[in-house]
C-alpha atoms as a printed R data frame, in Angstrom:
    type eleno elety resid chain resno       x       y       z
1   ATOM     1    CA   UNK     A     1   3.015  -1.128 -19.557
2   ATOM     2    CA   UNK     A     2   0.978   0.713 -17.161
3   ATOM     3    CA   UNK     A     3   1.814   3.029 -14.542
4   ATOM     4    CA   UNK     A     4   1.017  -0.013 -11.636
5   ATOM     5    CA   UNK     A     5   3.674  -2.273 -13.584
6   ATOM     6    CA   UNK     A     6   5.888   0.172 -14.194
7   ATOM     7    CA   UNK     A     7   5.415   0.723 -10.080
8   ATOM     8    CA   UNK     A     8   5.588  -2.711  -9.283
9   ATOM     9    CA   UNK     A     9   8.439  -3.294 -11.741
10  ATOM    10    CA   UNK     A    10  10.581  -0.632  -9.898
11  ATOM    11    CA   UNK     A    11   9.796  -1.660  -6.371
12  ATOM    12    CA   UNK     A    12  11.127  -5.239  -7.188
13  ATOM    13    CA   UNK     A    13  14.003  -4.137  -8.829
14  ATOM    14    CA   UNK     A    14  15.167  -2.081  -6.010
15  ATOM    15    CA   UNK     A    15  13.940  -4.146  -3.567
16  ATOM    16    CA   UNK     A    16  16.420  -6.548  -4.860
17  ATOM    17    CA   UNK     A    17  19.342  -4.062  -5.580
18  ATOM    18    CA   UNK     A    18  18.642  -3.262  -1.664
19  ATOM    19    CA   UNK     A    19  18.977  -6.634  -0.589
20  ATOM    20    CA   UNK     A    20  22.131  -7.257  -2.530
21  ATOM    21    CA   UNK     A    21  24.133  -4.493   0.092
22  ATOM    22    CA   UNK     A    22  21.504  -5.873   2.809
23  ATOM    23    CA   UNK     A    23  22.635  -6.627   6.299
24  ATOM    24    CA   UNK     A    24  22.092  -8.727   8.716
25  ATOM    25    CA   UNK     A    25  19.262  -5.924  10.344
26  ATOM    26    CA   UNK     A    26  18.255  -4.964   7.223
27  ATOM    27    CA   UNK     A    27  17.123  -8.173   5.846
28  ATOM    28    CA   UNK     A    28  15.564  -8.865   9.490
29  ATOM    29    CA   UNK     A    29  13.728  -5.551   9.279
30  ATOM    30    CA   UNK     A    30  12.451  -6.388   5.804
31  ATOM    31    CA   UNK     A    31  11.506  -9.940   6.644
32  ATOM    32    CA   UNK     A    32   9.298  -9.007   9.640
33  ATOM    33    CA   UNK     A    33   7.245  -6.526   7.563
34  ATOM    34    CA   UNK     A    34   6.321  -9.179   5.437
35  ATOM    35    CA   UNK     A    35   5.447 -11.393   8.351
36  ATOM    36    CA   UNK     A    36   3.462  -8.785   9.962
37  ATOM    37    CA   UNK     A    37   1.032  -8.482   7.534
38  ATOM    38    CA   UNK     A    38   0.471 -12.606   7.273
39  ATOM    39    CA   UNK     A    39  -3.235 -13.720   8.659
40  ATOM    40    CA   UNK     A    40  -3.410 -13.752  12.367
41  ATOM    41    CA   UNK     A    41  -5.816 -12.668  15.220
42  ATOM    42    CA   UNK     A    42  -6.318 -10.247  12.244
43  ATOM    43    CA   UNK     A    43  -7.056 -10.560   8.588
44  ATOM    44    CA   UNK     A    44  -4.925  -9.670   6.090
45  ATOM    45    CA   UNK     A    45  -7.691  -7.799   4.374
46  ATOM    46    CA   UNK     A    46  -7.431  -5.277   7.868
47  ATOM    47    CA   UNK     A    47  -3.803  -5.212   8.151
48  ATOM    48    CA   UNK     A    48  -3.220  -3.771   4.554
49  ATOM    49    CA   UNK     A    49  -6.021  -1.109   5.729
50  ATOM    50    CA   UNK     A    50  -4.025  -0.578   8.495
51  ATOM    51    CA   UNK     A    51  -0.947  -0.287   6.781
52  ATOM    52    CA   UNK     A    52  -2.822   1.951   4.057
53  ATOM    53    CA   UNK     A    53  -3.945   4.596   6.168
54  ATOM    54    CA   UNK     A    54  -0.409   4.527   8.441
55  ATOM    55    CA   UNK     A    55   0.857   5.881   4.977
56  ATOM    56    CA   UNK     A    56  -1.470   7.784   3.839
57  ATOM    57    CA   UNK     A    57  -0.745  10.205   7.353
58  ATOM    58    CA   UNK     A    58   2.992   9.676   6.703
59  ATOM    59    CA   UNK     A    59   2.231  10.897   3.877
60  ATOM    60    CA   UNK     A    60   4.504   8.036   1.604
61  ATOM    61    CA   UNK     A    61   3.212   7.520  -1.486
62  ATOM    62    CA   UNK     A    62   5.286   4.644  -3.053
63  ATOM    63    CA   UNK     A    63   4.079   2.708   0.736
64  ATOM    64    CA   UNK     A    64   0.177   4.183  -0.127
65  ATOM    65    CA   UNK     A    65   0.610   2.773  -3.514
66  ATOM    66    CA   UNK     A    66   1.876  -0.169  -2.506
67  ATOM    67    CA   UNK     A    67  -0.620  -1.001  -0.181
68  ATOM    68    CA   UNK     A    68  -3.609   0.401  -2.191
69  ATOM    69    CA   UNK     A    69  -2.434  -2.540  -4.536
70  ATOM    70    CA   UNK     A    70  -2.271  -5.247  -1.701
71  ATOM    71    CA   UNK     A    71  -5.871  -4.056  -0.464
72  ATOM    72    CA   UNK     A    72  -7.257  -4.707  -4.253
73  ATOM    73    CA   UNK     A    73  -6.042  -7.891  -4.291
74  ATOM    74    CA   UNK     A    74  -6.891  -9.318  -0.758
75  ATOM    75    CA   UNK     A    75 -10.795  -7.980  -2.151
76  ATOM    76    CA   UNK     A    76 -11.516  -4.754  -0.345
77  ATOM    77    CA   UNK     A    77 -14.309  -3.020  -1.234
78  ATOM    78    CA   UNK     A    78 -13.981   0.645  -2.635
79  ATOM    79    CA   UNK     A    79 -16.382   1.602   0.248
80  ATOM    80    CA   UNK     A    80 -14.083   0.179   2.504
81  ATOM    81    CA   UNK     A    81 -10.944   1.677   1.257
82  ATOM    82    CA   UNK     A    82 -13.082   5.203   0.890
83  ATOM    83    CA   UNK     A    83 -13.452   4.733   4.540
84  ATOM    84    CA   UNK     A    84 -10.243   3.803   5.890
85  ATOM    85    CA   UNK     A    85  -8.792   6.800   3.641
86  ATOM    86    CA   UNK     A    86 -11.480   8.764   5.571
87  ATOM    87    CA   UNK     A    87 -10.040   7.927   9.042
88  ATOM    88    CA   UNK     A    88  -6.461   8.890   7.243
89  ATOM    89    CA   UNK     A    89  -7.759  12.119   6.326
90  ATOM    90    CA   UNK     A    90  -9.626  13.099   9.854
91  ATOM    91    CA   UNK     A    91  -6.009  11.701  11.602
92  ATOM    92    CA   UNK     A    92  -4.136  13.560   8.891
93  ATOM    93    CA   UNK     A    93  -5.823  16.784   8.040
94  ATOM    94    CA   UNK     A    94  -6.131  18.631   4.832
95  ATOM    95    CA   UNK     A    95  -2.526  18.094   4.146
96  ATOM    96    CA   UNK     A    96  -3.339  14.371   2.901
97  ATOM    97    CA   UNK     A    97  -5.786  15.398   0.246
98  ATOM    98    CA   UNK     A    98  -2.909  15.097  -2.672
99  ATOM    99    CA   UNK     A    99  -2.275  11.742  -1.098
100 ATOM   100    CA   UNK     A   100  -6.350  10.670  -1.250
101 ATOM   101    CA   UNK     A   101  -5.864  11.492  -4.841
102 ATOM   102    CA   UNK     A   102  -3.303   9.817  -5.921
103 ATOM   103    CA   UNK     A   103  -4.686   6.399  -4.021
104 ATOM   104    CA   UNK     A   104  -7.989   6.795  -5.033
105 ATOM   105    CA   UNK     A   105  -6.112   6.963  -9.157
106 ATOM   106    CA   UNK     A   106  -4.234   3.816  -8.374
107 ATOM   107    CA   UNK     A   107  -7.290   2.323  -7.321
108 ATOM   108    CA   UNK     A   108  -8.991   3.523  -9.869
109 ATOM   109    CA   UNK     A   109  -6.709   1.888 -12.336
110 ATOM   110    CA   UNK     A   110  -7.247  -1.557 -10.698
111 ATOM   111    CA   UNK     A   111 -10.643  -1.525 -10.804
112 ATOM   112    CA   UNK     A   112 -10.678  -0.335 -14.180
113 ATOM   113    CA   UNK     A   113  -8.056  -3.249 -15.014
114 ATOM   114    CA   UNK     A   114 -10.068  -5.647 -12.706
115 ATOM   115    CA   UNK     A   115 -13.174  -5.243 -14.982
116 ATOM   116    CA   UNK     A   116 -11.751  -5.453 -18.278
């Protein structure tokens, strides 16, 4: 198992161990992040960029991961996702460079995986 399984693996497993103590706001708060990244006046190609670069200056790395994931499979481009880190990087500053390598290693990894 890779290191993206072993990712997703763990996210869904805690996801669900979350939800089992879940309240009533919780599972409210976890349902409309999933909504808000559903096609809208937006695509949901630009809200994962959106939601990619919001981490990458929060500086989150299981969210950057996460998303770097979702933007590979809703087809962006690596020139897109170079650029959108970009933005994260002028908004974020030199502090987000650890972060730009880890997501562009993830990606890497899918697009590696993608082509075999």
């Amino acid at each position: 198992m890779d290191e993206i399984e072993k990712f997703q693996q763990k996210r869904q497993a805690l996801n669900e161990l979350v939800m089992k103590y879940a309240g009533l706001g919780t599972k409210r708060y976890y349902s409309l992040d999933s909504q808000a990244y559903r096609e809208g006046a937006l695509p949901t190609k630009t809200k994962e960029l959106l939601g990619l670069v919001a981490s990458f200056v929060l500086r989150c790395d299981d969210c950057i991961t996460y998303h770097v994931i979702r933007c590979h499979e809703e087809g962006v481009s690596s020139e897109a996702l170079e650029e959108a880190l970009f933005i994260g990087l002028i908004v974020g500053g030199t502090i987000t460079i650890p972060h730009q390598r880890r997501a562009i290693q993830v990606w890497d990894e899918l697009k590696n995986k993608s082509a075999a």
